[in-house]
C-alpha positions in Angstrom: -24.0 20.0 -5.1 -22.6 23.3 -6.3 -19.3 21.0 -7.1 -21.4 18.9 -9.2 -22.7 21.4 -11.2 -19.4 23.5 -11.6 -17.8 20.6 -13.1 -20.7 21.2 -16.0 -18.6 21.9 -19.3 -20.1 21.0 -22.8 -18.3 21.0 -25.7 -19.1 22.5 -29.2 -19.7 19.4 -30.7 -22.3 18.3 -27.7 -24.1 21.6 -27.8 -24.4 20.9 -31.5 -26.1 17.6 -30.7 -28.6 19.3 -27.8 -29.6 22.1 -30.7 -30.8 19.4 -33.0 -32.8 17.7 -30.0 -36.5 18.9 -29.6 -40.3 17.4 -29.1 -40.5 16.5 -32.2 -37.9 13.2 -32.0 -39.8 12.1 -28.8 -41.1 8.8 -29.7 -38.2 8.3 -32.4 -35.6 8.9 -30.0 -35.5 6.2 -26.8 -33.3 7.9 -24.1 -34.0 4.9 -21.6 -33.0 2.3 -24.1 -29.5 0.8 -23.6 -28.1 2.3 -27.2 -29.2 5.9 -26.2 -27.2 5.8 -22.8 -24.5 8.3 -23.8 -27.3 11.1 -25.3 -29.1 10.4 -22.0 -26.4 11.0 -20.1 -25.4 14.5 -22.6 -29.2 15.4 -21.8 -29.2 14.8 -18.1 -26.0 17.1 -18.0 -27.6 19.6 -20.1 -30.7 19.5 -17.8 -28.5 20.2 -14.6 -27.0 22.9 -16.6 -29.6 25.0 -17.6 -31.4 24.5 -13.9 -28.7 25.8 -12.4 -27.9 28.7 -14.7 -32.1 29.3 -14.1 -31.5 29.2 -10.2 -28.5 31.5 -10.5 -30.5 34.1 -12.4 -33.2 33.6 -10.0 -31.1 34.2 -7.0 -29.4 37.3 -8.9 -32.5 39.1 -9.7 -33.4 38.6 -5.9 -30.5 39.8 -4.8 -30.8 43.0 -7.2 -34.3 43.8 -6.0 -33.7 43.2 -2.3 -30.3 45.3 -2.7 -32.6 48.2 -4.7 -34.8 48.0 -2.4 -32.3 49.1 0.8 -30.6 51.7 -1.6 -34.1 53.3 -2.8 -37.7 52.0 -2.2 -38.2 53.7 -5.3 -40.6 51.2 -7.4 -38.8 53.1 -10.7 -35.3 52.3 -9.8 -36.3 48.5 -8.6 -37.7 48.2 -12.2 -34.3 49.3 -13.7 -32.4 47.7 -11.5 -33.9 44.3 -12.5 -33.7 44.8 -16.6 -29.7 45.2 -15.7 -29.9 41.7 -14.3 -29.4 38.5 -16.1 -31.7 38.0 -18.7 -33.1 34.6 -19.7 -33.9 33.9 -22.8 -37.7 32.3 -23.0 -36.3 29.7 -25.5 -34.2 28.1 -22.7 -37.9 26.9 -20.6 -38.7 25.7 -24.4 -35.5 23.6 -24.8 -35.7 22.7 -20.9 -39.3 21.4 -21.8 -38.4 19.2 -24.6 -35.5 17.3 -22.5 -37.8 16.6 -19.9 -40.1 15.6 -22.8 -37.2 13.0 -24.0 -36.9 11.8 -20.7 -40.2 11.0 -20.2 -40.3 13.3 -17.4 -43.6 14.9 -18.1 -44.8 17.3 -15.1 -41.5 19.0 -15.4 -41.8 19.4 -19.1 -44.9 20.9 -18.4 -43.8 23.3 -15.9 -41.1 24.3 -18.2 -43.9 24.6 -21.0 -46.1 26.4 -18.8 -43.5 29.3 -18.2 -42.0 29.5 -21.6 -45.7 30.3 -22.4 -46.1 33.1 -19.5 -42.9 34.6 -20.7 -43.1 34.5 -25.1 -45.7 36.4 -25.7 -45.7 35.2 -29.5 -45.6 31.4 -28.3 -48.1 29.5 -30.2 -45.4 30.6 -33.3 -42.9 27.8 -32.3 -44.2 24.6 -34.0 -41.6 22.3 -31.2 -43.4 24.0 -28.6 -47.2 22.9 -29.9 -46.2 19.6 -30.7 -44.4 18.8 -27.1 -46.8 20.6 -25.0 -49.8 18.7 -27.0 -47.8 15.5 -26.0 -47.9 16.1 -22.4 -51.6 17.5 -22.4 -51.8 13.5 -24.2 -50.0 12.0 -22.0 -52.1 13.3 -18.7 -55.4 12.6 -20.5 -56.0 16.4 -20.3 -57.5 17.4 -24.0 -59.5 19.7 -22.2 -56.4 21.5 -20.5 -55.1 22.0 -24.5 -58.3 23.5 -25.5 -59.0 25.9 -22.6 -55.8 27.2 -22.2 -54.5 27.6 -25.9 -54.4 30.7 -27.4 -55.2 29.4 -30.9 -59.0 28.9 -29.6 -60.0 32.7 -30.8 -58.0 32.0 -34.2 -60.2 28.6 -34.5 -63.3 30.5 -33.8 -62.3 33.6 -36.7 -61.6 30.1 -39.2 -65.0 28.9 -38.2 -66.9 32.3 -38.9 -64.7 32.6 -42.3 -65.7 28.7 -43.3 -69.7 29.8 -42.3 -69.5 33.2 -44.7 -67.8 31.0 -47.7 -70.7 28.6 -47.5 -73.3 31.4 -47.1 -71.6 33.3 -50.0 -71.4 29.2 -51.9 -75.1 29.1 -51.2 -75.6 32.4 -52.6 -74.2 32.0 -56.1 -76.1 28.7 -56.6 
């Protein structure tokens, strides 16, 4: 496996293709049809890509905080010792998301949905994001998961106070 994914190389012209792919072409953009086999196959690559980079930041940091925590068990230095490590941008469990999203692989677009939104705090700002992660509530029936867990439900609730002191105020004045 580690073969498989060092042969990995994309050029600037394909990474110029993955930018421009997000949630928002899912439905417009058929990955499993014949035509679409050569972006499927870019998007598959891409996938295996950014998994492994995700693993080998993964088995970096662990290796950083076990090795820390031989040296010093101080919790301080562990805590520095992991900022110096590889640093993942949150935008690459967004972009992992919508892939999975194109390929119709849903609980992994969720997963990747689900830690992109433990790890932006500022989350609900990425329009893509919304849109894809709404897909897959839609797609496991799960309306219920989109409004429990969003973060826009205390922004709803201010709109609905604001809408019920414009009518009181309407009411007012007539």
């Amino acid at each position: 496996m580690a073969q498989d994914t060092d042969d990995i190389n994309l050029t600037p012209q394909e990474l110029q293709t993955l930018s421009e792919l997000d949630s928002r072409q899912f439905g417009f953009l058929k990955l499993n049809s014949p035509e679409q086999a050569k972006r499927k196959a870019l998007v598959v690559r891409a996938i295996k890509y950014l998994e492994r980079m995700l693993v080998q930041a993964q088995a970096e940091k662990q290796r950083r905080k076990a090795d820390s925590t031989k040296a010093c068990p101080d919790d301080s230095k562990e805590n520095e010792d992991e900022d110096k490590g590889i640093s993942i941008d949150p935008k690459t469990y967004c972009k992992l998301g919508h892939f999975h999203l194109l390929l119709e692989d849903y609980s992994k677009a969720m997963s990747a949905y689900q830690k992109f939104c433990s790890l932006k705090g500022d989350y609900w700002k990425d329009a893509s994001f919304l849109y894809g992660l709404g897909l897959v509530y839609f797609h496991f029936n799960a309306f219920q998961w989109s409004w429990s867990g969003s973060v826009l439900k205390p922004r709803v609730n201010k709109l609905w106070r604001r809408l019920a002191g414009e009518r009181t105020s309407e009411r007012a004045d007539s």
